[in-house]
C-alpha positions in Angstrom: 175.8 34.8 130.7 176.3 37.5 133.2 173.8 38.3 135.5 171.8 41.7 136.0 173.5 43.5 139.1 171.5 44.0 141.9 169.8 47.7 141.1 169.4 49.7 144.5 166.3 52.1 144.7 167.9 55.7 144.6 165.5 57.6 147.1 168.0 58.8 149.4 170.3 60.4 147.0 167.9 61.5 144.3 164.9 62.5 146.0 163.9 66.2 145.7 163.5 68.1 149.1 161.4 70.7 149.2 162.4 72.4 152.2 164.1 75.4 152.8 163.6 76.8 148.6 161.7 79.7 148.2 159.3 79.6 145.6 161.1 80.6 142.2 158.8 82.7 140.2 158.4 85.3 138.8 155.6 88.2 139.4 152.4 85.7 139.9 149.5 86.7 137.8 147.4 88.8 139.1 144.2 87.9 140.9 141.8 90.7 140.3 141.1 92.7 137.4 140.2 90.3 134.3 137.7 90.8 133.0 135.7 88.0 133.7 136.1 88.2 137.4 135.7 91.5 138.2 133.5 94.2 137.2 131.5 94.9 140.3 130.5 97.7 142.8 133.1 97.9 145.9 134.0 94.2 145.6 130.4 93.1 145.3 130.2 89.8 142.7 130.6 90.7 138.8 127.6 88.6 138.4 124.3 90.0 138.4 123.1 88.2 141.5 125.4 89.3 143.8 125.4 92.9 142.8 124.6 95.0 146.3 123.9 98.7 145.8 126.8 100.9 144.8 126.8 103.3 147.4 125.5 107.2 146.7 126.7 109.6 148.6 123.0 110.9 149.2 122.2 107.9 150.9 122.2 107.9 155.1 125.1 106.7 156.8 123.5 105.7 160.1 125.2 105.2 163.1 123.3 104.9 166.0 126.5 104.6 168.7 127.9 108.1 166.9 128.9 110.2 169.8 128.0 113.8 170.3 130.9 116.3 168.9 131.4 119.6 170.2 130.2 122.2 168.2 132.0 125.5 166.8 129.9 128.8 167.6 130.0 129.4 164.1 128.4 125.7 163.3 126.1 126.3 166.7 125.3 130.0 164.6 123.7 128.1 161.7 122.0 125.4 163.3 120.2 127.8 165.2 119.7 129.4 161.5 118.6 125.9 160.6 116.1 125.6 163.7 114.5 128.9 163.2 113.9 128.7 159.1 112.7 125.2 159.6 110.3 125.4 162.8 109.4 129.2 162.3 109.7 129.9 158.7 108.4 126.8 157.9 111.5 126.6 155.2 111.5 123.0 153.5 115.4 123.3 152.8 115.8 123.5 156.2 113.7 120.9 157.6 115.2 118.5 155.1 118.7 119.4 156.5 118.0 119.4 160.1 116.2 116.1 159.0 119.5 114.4 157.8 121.6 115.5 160.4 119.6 114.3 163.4 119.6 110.8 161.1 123.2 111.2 160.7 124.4 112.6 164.0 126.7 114.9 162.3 127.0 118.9 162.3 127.4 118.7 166.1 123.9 117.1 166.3 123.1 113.9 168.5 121.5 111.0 166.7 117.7 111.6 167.4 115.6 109.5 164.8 112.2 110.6 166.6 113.7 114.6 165.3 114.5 113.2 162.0 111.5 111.7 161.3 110.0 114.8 162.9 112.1 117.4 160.2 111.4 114.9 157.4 107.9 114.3 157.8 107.1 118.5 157.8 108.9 118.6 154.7 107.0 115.4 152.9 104.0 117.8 153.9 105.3 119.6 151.0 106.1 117.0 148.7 110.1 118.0 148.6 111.4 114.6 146.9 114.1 114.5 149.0 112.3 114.4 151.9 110.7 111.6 151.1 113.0 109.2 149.9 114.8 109.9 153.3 112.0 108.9 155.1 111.4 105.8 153.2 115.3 104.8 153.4 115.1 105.8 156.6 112.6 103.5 157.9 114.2 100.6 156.0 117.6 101.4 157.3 116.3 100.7 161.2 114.8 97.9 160.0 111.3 98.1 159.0 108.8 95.3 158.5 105.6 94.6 157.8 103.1 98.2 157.5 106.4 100.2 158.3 108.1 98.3 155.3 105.1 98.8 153.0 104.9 103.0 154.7 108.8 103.3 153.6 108.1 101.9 149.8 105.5 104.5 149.7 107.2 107.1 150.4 109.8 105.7 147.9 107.4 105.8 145.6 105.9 109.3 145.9 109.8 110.1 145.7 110.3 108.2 142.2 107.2 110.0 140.9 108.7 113.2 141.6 112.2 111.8 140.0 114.1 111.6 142.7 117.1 109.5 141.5 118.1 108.2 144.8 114.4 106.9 144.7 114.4 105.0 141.6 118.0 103.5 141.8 116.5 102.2 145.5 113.4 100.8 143.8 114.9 99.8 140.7 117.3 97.4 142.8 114.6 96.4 144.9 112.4 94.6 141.7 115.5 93.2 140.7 116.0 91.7 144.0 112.7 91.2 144.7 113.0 93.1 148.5 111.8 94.7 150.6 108.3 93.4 150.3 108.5 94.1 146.3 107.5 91.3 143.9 110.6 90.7 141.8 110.2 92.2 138.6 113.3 92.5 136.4 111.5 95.1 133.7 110.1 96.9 136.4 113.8 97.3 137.6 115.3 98.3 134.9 112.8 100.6 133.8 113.6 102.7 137.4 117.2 102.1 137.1 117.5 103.7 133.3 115.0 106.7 134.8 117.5 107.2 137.5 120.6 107.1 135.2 119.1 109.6 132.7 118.8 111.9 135.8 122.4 111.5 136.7 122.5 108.8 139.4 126.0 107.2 139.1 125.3 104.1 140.8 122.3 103.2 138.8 124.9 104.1 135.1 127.4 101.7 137.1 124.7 98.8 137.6 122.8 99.3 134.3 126.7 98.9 132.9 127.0 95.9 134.6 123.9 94.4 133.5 124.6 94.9 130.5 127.5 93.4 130.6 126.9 89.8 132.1 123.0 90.2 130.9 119.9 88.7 133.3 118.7 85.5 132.8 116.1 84.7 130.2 115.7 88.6 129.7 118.6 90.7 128.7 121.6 89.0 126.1 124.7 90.5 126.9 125.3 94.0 124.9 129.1 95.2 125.5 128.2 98.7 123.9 125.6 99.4 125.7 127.8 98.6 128.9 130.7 100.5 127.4 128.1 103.8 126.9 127.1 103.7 130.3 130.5 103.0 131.9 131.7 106.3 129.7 128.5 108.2 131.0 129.7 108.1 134.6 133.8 107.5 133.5 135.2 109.0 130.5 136.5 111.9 132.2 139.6 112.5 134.8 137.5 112.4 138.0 134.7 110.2 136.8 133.7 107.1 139.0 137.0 104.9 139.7 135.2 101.8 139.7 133.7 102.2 136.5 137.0 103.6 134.8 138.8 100.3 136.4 135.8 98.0 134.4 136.6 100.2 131.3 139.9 99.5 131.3 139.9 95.6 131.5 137.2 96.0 128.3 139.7 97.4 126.7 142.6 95.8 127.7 141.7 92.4 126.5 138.6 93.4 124.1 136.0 90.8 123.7 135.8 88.7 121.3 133.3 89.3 118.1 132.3 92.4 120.0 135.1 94.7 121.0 138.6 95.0 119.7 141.0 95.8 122.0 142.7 99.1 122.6 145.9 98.9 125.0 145.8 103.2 124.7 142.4 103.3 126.1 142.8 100.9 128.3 146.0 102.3 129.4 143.9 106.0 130.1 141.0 104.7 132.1 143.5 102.5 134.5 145.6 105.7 134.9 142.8 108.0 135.4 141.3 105.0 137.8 144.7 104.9 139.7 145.3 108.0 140.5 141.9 108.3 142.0 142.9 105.6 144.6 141.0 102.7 142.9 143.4 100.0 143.8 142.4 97.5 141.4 143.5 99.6 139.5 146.7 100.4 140.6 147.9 97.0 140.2 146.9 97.0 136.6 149.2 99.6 136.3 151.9 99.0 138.4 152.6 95.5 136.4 152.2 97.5 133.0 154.6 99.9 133.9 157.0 96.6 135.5 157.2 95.0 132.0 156.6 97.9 129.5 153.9 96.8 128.6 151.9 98.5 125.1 151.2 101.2 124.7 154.1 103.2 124.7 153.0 105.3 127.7 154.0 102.3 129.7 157.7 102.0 129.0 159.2 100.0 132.0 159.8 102.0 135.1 160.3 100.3 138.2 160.1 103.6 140.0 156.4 104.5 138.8 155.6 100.6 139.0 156.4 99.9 142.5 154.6 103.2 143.7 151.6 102.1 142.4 152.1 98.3 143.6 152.3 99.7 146.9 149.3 101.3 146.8 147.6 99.0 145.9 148.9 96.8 148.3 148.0 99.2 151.2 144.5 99.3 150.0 144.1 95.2 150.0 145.2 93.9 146.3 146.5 90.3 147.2 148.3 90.1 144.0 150.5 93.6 144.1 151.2 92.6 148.2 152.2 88.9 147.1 154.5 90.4 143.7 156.3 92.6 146.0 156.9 90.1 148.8 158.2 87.8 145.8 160.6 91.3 144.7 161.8 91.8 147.9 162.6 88.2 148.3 164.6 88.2 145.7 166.1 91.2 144.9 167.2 90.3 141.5 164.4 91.6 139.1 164.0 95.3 138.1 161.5 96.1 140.8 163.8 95.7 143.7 167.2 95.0 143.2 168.5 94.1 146.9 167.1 91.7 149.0 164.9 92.7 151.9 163.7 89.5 153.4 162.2 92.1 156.3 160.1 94.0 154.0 159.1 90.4 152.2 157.9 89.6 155.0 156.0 92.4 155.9 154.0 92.4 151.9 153.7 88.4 152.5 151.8 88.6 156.0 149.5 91.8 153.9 148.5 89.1 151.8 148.3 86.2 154.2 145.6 88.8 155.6 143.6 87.2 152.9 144.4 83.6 153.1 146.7 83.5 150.3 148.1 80.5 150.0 151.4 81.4 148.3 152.1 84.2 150.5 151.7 81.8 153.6 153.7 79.0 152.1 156.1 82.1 151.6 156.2 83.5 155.0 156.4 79.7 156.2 159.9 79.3 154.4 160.9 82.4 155.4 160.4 81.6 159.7 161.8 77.8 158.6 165.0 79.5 157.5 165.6 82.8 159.9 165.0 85.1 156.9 163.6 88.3 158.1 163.1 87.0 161.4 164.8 84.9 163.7 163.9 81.2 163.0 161.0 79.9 164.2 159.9 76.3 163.3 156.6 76.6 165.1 155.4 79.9 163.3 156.7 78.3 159.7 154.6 75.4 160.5 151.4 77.5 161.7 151.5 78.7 158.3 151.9 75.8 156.3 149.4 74.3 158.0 147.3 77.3 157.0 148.3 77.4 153.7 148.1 73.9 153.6 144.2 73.8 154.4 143.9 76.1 151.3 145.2 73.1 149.4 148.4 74.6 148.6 150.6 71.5 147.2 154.0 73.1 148.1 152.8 73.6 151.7 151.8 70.0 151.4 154.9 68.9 150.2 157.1 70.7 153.0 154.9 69.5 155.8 155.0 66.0 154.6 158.8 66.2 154.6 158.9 68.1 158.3 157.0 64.9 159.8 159.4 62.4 157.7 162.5 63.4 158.8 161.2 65.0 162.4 162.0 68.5 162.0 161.1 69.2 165.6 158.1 67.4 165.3 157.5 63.9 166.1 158.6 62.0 163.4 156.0 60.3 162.0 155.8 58.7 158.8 152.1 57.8 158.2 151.1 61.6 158.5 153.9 62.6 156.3 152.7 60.2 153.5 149.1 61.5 154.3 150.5 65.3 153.3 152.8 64.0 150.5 149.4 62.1 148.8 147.6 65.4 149.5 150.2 67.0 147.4 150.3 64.9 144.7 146.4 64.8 144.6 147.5 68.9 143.5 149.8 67.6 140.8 153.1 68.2 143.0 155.7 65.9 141.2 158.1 65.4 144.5 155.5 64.7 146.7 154.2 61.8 143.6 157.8 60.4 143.7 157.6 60.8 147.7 154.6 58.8 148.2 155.9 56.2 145.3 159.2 55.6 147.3 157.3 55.6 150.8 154.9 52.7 149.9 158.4 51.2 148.0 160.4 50.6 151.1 157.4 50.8 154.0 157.9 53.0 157.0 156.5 53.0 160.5 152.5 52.6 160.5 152.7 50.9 156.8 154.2 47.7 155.4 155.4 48.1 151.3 153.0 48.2 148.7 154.6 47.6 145.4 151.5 48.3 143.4 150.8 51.7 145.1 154.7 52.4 144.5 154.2 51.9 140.9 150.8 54.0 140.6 152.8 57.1 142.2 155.9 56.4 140.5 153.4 56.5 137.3 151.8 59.8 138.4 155.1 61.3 138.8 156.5 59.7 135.7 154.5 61.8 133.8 154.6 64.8 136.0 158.2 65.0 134.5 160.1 63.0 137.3 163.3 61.4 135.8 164.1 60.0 138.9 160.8 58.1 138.9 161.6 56.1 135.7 164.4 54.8 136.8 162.7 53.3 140.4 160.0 52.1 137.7 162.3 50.6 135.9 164.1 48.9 139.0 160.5 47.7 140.0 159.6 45.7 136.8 163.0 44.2 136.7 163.1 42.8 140.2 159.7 40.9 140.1 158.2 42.5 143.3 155.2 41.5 145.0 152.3 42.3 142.9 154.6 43.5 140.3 156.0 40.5 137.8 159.0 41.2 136.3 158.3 42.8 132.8 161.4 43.7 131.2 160.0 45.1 128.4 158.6 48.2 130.9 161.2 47.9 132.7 163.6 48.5 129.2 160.9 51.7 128.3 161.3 53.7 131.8 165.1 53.2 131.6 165.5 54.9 128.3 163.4 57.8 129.2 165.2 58.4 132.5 168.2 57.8 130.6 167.6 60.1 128.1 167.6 62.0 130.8 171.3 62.1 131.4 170.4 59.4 134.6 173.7 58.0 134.8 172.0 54.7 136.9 169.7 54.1 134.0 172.4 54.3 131.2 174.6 51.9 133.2 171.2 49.2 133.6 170.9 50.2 130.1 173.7 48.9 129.0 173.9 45.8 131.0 170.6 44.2 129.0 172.1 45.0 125.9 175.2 43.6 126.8 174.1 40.6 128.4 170.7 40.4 126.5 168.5 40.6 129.0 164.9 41.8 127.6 166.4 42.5 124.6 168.8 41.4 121.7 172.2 41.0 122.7 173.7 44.7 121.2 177.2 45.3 122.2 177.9 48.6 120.4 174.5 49.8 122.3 175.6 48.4 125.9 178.8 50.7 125.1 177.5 53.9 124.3 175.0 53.6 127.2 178.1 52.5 129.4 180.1 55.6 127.7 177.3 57.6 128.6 177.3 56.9 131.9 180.8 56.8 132.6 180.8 60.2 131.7 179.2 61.4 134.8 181.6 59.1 136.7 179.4 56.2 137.0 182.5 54.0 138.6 180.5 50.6 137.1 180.3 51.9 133.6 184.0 52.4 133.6 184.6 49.2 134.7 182.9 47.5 131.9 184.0 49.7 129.2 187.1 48.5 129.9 186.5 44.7 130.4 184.7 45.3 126.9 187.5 46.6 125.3 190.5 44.0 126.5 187.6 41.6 125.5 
């Protein structure tokens, strides 16, 4: 009876390198706009919690380093207008003007808080509600505390009770937060907030919509219409608010489920009216609709439209449009861009790098490795591996762990490239499983073999969908290693599925235990189709014993 041949491990002519392939992909997903992740004031939290105040145009934008402009005559003219109707005519419009612009330091004014307060405080005199919610906001603004805290919240108050919306939205979001010295008191909040949205204050339609839409705990249920009707108060119309037409959109986009059916030509109108009102979230909605045609039938595929919106988007910040355009001009075969640019890859990769994205610095890593776009430059391609690596990107990982195994102007050191390649595979990276498999196999500088660690990552890889794993499996459990007794019964099972595999090595193995019986029944018709099937794919060994077989 013929013996098994000696079975080699295949590492060095099977293993997978990642190194120098881009990542082949196509658009990734985008990473804002679902609608469970974002429906938030200017990138505040869609959860309730981390809701900050939407900003109101009313409210003081205080700057206490703003310089002194020059002033027009024509502007010097009406603040003197301003001076004389406020101080002389005692004119409450005009004290409440002069009031703001010494706050604000604009209108050719220098910042003077002591005038402000001055201005503000005549006009209080008179109860003008907009006096005193900008004396109250005032005071908070610079940072009150303790009686000037409590003085500011009165004023507030004797603002609300004059329905001053700026005054309620404040308050309102003050109960809910419990600030600014006010016991938290969710009702309370509300109550102020739906006052100040029946006047017309946008920011408090926005954040009852919200609300409503992730409820409070313990006190509001979620109500999706009642979102949707405040959303439309402040956004069902060209120029309503952006942010809110964005949030509308998604609704509609994706509906939710037992509540709202979706609507792809509604959603399609409130991201369009969104976009072109700057809102980049927005724009990157739309930009990918328009990339694959998406329904409705406004949205037939145009590169042109698509890539005008990706781009600004990307100028405003949207990882995802910066990254999909890096990815387009890398590859300059889809129907966004249909040349490569590796220059201008590079350029939307570093936009989202920016933001730590860990595919666009893995990106911009291959691209230094390999001169594209730049000249090469192994020590900027590692710097953002490394990066991307610390945001537990597995492909960064897996590149690193190969740099330090074969020394790729590094020290070559094969204990820190099987600490990245176990990283890696920690992520579900199938090369770096089979790496670390084949590393504790053979034993390398810093390590001695571990047979039973080869076999868990040749496992883990295995059924990550690594052929070339099998068959080392199989080589293990046939050669009764240390820690591993021969099983040829495994051994048989990881065969077959590399072999089914079109693994030439694990037909040929294949067919030497059925043709010499080894682990199984002796099968000669078997050993030569696996021998046929190997010899197929030139497998010199297979040939040879097809035709010894057949002059037997």
């Amino acid at each position: 009876m013929k013996r098994l041949p000696s079975l080699s491990f295949n590492w060095l002519t099977k293993q997978r390198k990642p190194l120098g392939f881009l990542r082949v992909s196509c658009l990734a997903p985008s990473v804002v706009g679902n609608v469970s992740t974002l429906f938030s004031p200017h990138n505040n939290s869609c959860h309730f919690t981390n809701v900050g105040y939407k900003t109101s145009h009313r409210l003081l934008h205080i700057n206490s380093d703003r310089p002194m402009h020059d002033t027009a005559p024509e502007s010097k003219k009406n603040l003197e207008d301003l001076h004389i109707k406020a101080s002389e005519e005692n004119n409450v419009q005009a004290q409440v003007e002069l009031g703001v612009a010494y706050a604000t330091g604009e209108n050719g004014l220098k910042q003077d808080f002591s005038k402000s307060f001055h201005y503000l405080s005549m006009a209080a005199e008179h109860n003008h509600p907009d006096a005193l919610f900008y004396l109250g906001y005032l005071l908070l603004s610079l940072g009150a505390t303790g009686k000037d805290e409590n003085k500011a919240v009165h004023y507030l108050e004797l603002a609300a009770e004059l329905n001053q919306p700026e005054a309620l939205f404040f308050l309102g979001q003050s109960y809910l937060k419990g600030k600014h010295g006010l016991i938290l008191d969710y009702k309370k909040g509300m109550t102020l907030l739906d006052r100040a949205a029946e006047l017309g204050s946008v920011d408090a339609c926005f954040n009852m919509a919200v609300i409503y839409h992730h409820g409070l705990p313990r006190l509001i249920e979620p109500d999706i219409a009642r979102a949707i009707q405040y959303y439309e108060r402040i956004g069902n119309f060209p120029n309503g608010d952006a942010i809110a037409q964005f949030n509308l959109g998604c609704l509609f986009r994706d509906g939710v489920q037992g509540t709202l059916s979706a609507d792809k030509e509604k959603a399609f109108q409130y991201y369009k009216w969104a976009a072109d009102q700057g809102q980049p979230n927005a724009q990157s909605e739309l930009g990918e609709a328009y990339l694959v045609g998406q329904e409705p039938a406004h949205t037939l595929l145009d590169a042109s439209i698509a890539l005008k919106y990706l781009e600004q988007a990307a100028q405003q910040g949207i990882v995802s449009a910066a990254y999909n355009l890096g990815v387009a001009y890398r590859d300059g075969t889809n129907l966004l861009v249909t040349t490569q640019d590796y220059a201008m890859a590079m350029k939307y990769f570093e936009m989202a790098a920016e933001q730590h994205y860990a595919p666009a610095l893995f990106n911009l890593g291959v691209l230094y490795f390999n001169g594209r776009g730049a000249e090469r430059n192994i020590k900027k391609a590692l710097h953002y591996f490394e990066h991307a690596a610390r945001h537990e990107d597995a492909d960064s990982l897996a590149v690193l762990g190969a740099i330090y195994l074969e020394g790729i102007q590094v020290k070559r050191d094969s204990l820190k490239a099987l600490e990245y390649f176990q990283k890696a595979a920690k992520l579900g990276h199938v090369d770096s499983s089979f790496n670390v498999g084949r590393l504790y196999e053979e034993g390398a500088e810093g390590f001695s073999p571990n047979y039973v660690k080869a076999v868990e990552y040749y496992e883990l890889a295995s059924k990550l969908g690594c052929m070339e794993a099998n068959y080392n499996l199989g080589c293990l459990y046939v050669n009764d290693v240390e820690g591993i007794p021969q099983n040829l019964s495994k051994a048989r099972h990881y065969f077959e599925l590399a072999a089914e595999h079109n693994d030439a090595s694990a037909q040929f193995t294949l067919g030497v235990m059925y043709e010499n019986g080894e682990g199984v029944e002796v099968n000669l018709a078997k050993a030569m189709t696996y021998y046929e099937q190997a010899a197929q794919q030139n497998h010199s060994k297979a040939k040879e014993r097809l035709r010894d077989l057949k002059e037997w």
